[in-house]
DSSP file (Angstrom, degrees, kcal/mol; ACC not computed):
  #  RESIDUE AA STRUCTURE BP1 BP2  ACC     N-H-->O    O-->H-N    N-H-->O    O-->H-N    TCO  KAPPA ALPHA  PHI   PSI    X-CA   Y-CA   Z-CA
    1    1 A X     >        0   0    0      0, 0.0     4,-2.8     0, 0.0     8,-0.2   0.000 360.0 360.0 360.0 -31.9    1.5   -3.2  155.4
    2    2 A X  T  4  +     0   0    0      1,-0.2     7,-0.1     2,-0.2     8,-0.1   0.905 360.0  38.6 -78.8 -34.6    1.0   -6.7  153.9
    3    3 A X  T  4 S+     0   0    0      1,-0.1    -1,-0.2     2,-0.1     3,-0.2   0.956 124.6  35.6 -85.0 -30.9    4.6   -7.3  154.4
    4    4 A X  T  4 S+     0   0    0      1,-0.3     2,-0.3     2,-0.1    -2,-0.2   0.863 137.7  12.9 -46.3 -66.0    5.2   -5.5  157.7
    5    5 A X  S  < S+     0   0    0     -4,-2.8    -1,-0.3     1,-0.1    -2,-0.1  -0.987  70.4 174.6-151.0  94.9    1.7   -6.3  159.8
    6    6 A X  S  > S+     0   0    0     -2,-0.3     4,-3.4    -3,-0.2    -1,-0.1   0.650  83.6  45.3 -98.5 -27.9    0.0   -9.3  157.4
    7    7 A X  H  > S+     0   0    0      2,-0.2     4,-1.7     1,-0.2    16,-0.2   0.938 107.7  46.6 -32.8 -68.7   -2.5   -9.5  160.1
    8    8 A X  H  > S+     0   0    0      1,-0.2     4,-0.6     2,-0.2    -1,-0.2   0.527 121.8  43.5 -95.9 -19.5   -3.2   -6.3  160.7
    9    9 A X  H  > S+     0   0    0     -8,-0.2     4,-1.9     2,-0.2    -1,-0.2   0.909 118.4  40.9 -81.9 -63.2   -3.4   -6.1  156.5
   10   10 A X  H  X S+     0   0    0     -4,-3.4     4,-2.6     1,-0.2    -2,-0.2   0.954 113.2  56.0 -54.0 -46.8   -5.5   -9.4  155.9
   11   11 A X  H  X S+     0   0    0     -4,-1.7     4,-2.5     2,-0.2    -1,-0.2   0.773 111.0  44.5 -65.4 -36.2   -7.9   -8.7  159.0
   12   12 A X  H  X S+     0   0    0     -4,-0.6     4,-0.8     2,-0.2     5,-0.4   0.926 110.9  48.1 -77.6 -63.6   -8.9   -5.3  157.7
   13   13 A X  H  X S+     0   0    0     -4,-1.9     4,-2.8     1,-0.2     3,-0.5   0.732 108.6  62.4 -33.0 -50.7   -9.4   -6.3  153.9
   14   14 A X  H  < S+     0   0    0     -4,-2.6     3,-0.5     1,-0.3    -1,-0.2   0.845 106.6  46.5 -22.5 -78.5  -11.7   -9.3  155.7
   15   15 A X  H >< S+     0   0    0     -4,-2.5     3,-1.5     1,-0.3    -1,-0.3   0.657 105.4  52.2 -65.1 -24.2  -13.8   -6.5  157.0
   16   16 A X  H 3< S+     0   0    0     -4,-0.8    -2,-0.3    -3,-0.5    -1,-0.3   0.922 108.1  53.7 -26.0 -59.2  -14.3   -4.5  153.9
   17   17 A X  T 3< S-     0   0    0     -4,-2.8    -1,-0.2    -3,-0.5    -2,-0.2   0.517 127.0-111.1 -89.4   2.2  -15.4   -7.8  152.4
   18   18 A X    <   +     0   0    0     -3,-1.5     2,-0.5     1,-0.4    -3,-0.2   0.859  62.4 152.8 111.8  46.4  -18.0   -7.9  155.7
   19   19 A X        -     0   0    0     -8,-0.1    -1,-0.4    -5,-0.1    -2,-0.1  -0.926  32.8-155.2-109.1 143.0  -16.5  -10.8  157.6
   20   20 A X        +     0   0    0     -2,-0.5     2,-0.4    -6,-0.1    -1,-0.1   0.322  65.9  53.7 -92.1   4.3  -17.3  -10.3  161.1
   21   21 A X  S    S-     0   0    0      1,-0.2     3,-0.1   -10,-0.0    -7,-0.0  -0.987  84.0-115.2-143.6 138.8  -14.6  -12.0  163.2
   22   22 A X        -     0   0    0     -2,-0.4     2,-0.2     1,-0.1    -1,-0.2  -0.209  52.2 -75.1 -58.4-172.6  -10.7  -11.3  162.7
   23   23 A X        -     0   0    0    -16,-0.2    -1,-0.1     1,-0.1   -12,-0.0  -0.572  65.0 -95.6 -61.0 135.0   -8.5  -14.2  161.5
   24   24 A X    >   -     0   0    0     -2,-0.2     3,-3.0     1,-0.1    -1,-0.1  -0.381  36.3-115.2 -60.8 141.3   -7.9  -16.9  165.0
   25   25 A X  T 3  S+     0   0    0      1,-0.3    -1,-0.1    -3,-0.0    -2,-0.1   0.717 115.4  70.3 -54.8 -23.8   -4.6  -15.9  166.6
   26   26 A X  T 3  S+     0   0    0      2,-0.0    -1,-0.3     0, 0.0    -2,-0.1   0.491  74.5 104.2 -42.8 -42.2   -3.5  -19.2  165.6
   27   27 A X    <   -     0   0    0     -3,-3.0     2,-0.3    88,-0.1    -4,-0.0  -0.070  56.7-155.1 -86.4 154.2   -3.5  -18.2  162.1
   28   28 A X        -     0   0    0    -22,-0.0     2,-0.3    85,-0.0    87,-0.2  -0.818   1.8-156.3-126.8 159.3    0.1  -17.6  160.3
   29   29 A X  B     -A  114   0A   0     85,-1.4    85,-0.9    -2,-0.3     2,-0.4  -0.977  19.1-178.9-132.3 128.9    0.7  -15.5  157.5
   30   30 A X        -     0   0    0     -2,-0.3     2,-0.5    83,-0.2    83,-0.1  -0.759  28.5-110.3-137.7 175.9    3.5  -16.3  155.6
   31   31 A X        -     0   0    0     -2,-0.4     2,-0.4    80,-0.2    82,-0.1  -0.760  35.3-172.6-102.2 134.5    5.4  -15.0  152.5
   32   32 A X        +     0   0    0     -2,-0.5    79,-0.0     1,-0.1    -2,-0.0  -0.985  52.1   8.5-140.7 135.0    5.2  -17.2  149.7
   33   33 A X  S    S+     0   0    0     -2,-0.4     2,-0.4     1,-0.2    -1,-0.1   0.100  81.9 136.9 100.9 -38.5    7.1  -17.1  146.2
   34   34 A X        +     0   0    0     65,-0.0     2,-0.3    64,-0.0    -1,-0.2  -0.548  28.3 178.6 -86.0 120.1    9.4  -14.5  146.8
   35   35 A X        -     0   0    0     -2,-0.4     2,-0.1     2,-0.1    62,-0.1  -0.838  31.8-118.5-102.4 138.0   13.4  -14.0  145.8
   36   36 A X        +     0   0    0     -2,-0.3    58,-0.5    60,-0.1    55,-0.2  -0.388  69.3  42.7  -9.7 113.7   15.4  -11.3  146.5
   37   37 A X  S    S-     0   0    0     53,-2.5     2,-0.5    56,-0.2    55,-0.2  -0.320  97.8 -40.0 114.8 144.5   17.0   -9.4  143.5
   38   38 A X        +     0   0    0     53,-0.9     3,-0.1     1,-0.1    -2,-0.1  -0.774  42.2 173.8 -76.0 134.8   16.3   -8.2  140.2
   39   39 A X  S    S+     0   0    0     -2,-0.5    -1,-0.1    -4,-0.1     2,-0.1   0.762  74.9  34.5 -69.2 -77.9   14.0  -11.0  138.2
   40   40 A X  S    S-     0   0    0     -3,-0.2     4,-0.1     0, 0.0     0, 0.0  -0.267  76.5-124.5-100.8 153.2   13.7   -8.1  135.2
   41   41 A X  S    S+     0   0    0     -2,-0.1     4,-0.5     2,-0.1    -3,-0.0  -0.064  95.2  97.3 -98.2  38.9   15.3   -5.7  133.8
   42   42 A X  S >  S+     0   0    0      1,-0.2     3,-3.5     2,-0.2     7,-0.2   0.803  84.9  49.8 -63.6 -88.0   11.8   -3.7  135.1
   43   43 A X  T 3  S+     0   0    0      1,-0.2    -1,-0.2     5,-0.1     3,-0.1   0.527 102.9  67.9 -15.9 -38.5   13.5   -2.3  138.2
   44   44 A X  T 3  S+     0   0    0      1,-0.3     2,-0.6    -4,-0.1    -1,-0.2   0.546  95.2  52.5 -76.3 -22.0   16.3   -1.1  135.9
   45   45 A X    X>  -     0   0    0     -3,-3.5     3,-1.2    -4,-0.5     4,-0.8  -0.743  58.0-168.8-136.4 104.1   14.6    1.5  134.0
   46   46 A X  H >> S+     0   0    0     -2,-0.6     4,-2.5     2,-0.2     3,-0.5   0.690  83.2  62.7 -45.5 -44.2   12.8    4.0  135.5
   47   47 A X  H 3> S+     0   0    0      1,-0.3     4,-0.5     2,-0.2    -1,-0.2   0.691 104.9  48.9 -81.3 -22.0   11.2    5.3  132.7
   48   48 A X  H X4 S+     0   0    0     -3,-1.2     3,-0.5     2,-0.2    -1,-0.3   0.885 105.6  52.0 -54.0 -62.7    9.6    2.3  132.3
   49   49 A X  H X< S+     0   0    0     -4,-0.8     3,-1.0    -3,-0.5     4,-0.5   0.837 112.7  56.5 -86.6 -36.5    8.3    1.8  135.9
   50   50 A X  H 3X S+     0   0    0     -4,-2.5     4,-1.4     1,-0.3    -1,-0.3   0.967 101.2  46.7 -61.5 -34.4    6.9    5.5  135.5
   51   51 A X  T << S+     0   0    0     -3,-0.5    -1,-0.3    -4,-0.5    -2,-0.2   0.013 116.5  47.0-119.4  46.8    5.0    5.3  133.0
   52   52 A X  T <> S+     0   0    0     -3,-1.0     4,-0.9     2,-0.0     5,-0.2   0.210 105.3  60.7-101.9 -77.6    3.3    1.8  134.5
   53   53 A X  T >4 S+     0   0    0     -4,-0.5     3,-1.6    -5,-0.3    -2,-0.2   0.712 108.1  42.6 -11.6 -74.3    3.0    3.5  137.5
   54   54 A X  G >< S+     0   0    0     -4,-1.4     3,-3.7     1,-0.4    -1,-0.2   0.883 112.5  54.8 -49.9 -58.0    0.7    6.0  135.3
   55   55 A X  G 34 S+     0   0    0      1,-0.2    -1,-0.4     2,-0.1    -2,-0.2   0.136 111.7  41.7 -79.5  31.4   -0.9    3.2  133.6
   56   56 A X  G X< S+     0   0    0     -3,-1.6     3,-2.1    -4,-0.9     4,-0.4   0.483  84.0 107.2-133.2   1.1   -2.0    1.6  136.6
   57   57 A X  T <>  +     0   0    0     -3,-3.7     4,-1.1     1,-0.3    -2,-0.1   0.344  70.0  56.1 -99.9  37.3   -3.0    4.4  138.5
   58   58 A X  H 3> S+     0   0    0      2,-0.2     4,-3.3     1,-0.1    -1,-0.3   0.588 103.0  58.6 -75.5 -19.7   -6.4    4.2  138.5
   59   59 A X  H <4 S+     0   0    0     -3,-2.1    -2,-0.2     2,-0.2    -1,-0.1   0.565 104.1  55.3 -93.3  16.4   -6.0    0.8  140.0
   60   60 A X  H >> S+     0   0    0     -4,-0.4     3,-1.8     3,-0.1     4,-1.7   0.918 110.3  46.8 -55.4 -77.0   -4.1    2.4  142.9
   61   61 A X  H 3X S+     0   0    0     -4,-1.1     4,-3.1     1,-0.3    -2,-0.2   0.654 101.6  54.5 -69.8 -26.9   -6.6    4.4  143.5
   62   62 A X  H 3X S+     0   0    0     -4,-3.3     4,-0.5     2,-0.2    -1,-0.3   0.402 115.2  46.1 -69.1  14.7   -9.2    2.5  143.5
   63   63 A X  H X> S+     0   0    0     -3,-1.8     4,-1.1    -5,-0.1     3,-1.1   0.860 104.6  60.9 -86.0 -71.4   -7.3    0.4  146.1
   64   64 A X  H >X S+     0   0    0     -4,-1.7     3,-2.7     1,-0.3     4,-2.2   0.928 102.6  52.4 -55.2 -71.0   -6.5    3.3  147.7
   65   65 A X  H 3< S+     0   0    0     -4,-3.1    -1,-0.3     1,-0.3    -3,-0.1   0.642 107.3  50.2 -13.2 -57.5  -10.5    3.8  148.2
   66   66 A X  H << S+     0   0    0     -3,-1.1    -1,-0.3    -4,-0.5    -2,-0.2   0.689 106.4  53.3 -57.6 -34.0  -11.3    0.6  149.7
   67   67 A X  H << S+     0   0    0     -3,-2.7     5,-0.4    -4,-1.1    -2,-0.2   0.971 111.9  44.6 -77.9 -73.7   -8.8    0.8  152.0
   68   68 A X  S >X S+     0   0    0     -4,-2.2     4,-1.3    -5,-0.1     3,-0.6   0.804  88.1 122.4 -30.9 -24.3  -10.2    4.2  153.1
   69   69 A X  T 34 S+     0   0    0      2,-0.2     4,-0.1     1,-0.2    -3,-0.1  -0.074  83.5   2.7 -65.4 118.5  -13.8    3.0  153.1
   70   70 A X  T 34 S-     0   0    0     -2,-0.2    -1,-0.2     1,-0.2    -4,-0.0   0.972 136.9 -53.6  89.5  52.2  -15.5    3.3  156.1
   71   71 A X  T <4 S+     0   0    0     -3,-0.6    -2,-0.2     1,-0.2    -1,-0.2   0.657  91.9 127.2  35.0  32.0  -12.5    5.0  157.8
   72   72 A X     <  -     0   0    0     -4,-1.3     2,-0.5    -5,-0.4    -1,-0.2  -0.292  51.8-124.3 -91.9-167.3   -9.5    3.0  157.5
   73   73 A X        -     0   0    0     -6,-0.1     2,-0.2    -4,-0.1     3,-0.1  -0.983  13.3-125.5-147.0 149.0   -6.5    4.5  156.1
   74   74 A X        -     0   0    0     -2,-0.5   -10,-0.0     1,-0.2    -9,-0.0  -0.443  38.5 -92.7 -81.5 162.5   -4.2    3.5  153.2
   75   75 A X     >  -     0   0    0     -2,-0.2     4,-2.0     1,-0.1     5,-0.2  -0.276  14.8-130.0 -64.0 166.2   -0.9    3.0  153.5
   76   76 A X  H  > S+     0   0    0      2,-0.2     4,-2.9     3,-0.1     6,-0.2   0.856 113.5  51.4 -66.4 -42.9    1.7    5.2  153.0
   77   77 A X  H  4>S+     0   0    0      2,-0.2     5,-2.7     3,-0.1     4,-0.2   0.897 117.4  50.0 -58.7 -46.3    4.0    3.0  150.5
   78   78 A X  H >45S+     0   0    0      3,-0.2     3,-4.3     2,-0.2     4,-0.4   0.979 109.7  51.8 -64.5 -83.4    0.1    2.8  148.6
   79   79 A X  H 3<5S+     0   0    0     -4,-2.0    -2,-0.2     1,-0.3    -1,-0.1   0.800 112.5  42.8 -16.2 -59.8   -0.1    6.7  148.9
   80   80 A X  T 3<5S-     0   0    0     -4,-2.9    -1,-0.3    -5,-0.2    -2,-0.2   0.569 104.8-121.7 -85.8   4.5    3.2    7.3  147.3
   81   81 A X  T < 5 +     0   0    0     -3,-4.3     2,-0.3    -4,-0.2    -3,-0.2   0.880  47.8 174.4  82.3  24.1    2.9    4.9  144.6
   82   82 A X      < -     0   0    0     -5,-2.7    -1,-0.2    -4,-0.4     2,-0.1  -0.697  14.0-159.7-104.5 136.8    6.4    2.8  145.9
   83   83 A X     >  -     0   0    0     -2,-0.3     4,-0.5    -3,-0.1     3,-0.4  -0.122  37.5-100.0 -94.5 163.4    6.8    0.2  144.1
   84   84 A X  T  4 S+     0   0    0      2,-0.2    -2,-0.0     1,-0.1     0, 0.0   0.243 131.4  71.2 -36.5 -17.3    9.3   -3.6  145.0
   85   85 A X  T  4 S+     0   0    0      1,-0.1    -1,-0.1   -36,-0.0    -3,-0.0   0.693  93.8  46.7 -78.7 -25.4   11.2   -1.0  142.5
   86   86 A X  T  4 S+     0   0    0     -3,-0.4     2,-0.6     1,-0.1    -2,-0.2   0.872  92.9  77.6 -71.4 -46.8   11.6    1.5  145.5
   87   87 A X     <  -     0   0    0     -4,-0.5     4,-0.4     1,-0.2     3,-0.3  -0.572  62.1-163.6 -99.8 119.0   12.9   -0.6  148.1
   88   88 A X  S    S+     0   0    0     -2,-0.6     4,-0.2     1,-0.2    -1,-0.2   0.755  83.5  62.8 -74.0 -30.0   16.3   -1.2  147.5
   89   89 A X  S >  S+     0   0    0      1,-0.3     3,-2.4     2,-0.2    -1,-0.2   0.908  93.6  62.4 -53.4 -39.0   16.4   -4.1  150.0
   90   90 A X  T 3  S+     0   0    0      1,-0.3   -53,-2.5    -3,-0.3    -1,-0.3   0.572 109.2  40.6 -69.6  -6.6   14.1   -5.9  148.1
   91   91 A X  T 3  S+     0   0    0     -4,-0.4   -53,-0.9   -55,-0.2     2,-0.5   0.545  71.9 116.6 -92.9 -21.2   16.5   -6.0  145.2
   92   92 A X  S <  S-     0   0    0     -3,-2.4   -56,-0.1   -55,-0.2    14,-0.0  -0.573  74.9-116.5 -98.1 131.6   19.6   -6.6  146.8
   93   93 A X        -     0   0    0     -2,-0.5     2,-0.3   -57,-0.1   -56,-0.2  -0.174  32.7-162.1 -81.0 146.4   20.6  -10.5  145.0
   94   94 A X        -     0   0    0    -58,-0.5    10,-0.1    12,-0.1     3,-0.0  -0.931  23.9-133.0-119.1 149.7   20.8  -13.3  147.5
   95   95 A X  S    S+     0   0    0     -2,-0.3     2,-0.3     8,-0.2    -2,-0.1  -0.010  89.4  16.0 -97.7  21.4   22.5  -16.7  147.2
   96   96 A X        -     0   0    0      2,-0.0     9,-0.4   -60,-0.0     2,-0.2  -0.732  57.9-172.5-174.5 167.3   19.6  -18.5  148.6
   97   97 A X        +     0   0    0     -2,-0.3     2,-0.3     7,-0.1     3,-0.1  -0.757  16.8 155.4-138.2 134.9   16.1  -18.0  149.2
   98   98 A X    >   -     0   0    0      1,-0.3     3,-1.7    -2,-0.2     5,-0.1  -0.931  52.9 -84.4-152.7-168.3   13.9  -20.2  151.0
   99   99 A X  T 3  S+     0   0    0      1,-0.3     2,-1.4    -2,-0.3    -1,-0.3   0.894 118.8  36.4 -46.4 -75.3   10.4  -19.8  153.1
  100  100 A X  T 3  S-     0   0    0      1,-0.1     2,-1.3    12,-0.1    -1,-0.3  -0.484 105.7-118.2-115.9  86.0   11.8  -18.9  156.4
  101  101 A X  S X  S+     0   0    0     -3,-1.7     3,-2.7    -2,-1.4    -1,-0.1   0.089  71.5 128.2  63.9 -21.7   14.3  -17.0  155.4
  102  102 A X  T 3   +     0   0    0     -2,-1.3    -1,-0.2     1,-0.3    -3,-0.1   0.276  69.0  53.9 -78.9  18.9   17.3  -19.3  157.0
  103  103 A X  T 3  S+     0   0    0     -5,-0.1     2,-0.3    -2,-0.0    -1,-0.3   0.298  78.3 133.8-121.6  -5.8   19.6  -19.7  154.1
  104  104 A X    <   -     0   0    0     -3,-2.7     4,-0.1     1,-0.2    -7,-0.1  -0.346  40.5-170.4 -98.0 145.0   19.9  -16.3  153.4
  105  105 A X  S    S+     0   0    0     -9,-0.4     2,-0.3    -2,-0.3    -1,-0.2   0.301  74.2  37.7 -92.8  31.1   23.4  -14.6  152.6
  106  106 A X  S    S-     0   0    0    -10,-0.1     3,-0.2     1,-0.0   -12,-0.1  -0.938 107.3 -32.5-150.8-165.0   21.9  -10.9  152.7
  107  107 A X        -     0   0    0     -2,-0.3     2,-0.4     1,-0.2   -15,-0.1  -0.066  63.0-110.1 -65.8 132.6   19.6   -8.8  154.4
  108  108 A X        -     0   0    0      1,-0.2    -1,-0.2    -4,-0.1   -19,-0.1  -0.128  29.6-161.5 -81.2 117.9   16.4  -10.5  155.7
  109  109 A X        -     0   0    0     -2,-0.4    -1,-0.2    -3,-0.2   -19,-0.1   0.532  55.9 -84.8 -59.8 -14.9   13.4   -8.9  153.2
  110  110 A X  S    S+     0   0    0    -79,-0.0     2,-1.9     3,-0.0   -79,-0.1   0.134  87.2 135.7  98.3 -24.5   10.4   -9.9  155.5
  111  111 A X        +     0   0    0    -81,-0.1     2,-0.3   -10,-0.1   -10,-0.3   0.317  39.8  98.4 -73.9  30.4   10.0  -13.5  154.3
  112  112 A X  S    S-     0   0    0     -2,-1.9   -12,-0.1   -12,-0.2   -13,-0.0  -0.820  89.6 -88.7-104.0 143.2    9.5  -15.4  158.2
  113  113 A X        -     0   0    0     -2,-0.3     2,-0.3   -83,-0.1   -83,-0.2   0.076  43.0-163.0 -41.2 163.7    6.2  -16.1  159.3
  114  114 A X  B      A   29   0A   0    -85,-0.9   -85,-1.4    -3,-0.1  -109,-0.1  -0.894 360.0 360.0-155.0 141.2    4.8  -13.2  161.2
  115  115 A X              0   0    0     -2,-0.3   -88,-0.1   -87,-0.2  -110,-0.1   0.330 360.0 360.0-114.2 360.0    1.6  -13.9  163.5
């Protein structure tokens, strides 16, 4: 959801943490930091990203919790446990990166502002 609907993502966590007025439409949320492409050789071995998966998943679930609290709903990518390891786009090597996105020679990842 935070990469999809960053609003719709930040504005709930807001209220869980008791703020009482969304973010002003004004407000941008933007992707910061992020290439394209394997980094690691993480992605590369499943057996690896399982058994992190494992060891992390109590902090999934407590995620998961918060989200839930007070009727909200987790995501689905949070439910199933998918990983930047899953999503094949997110992997796929680029010859540029930059903030919004315009330099890039493969498939656009989510990194343009979204409002």
């Amino acid at each position: 959801v935070l990469r999809t609907s960053p609003r719709l993502a930040y504005n709930g966590l807001a209220l869980i943490l008791g703020a009482t007025e969304p973010f002003p439409t004004e407000a941008e949320f933007r992707r910061y930091n992020h290439l394209a492409g394997h980094r690691t050789d993480l992605c590369r071995n499943a057996t690896l990203v399982r058994e992190l998966k494992e060891a992390l998943d109590q902090e999934y679930v407590v995620i998961e919790r918060s989200l839930t609290f007070e009727g909200g709903e987790a995501p689905e990518e949070l439910k199933l446990r998918l990983t930047r390891c899953d999503r094949e786009q997110e992997l796929e090597e680029c010859e540029a990166s930059t903030l919004d996105g315009s330099a890039r020679k493969c498939s656009d990842v989510g990194d343009k502002s979204i409002k």
